[in-house]
C-alpha positions in Angstrom: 16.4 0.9 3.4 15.1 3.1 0.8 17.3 6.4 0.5 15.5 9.0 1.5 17.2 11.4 -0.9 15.2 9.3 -3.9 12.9 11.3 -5.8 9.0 10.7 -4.5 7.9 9.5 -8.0 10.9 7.5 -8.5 9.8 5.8 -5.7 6.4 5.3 -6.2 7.2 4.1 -9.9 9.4 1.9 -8.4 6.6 0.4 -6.1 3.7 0.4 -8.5 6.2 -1.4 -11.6 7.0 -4.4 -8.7 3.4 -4.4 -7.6 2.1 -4.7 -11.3 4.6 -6.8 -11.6 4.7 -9.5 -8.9 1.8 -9.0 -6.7 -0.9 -7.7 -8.5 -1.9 -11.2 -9.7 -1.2 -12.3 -6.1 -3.2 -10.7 -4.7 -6.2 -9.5 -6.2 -8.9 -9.8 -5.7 -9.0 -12.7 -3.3 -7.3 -9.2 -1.0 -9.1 -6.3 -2.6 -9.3 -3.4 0.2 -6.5 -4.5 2.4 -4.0 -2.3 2.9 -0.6 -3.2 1.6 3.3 -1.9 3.5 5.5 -2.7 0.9 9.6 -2.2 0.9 10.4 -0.9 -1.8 14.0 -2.5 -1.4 13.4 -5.9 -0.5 9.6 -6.7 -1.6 8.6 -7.9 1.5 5.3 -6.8 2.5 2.4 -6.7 4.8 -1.0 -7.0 4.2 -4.1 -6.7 6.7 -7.9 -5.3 6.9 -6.5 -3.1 9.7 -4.4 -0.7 8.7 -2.7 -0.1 11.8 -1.9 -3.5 11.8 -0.4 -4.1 8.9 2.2 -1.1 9.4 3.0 -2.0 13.4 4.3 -5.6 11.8 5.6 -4.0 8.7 7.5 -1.7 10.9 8.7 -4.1 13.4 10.2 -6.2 10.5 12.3 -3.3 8.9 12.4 -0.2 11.9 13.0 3.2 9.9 12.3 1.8 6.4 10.3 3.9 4.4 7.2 2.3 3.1 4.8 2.0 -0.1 1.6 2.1 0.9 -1.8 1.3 -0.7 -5.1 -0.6 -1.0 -5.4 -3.4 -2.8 -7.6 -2.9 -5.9 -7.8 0.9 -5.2 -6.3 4.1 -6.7 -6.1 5.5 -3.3 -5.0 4.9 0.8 -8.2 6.4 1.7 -10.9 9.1 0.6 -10.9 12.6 1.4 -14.2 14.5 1.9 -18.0 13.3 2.4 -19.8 10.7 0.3 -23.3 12.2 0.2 -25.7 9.7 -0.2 -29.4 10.2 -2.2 -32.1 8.6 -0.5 -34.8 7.9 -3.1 -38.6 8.7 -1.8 
């Protein structure tokens, strides 16, 4: 289980260097906009369109780990704020 005393960037370094690393290529884009539960510790992972999905297995599988979590082929979890859209007349 990841140590909860580890720095928050540490962390996510740590995450984003195995994902580069190992699943990027995996993954994308045959899984782009799935949302990805990834222990940092182990590299297992779950991945599913449905968010709550993916972390109700992930959690099952390893109970108080603390997860990695992302989007495949995004920056971001999710978007905050309103997407205002132009209608053109």
């Amino acid at each position: 289980m990841a140590s909860v005393t580890m720095d928050r960037e540490a962390f996510a370094r740590r995450a984003e260097e195995y994902y580069d690393r190992v699943l990027r290529a995996k993954l994308e884009p045959e899984h782009k906009g799935e949302y990805l539960f990834l222990d940092v510790d182990s590299g297992d992972y779950e991945l599913d369109a449905d968010q709550l999905a993916a972390m109700r297995r992930a959690r099952a599988k390893h109970p108080g780990t603390i997860f990695y979590i992302m989007r495949v082929g995004y920056r971001a979890v999710d978007r905050i704020g309103l997407q205002v859209l132009r209608r053109e007349s």
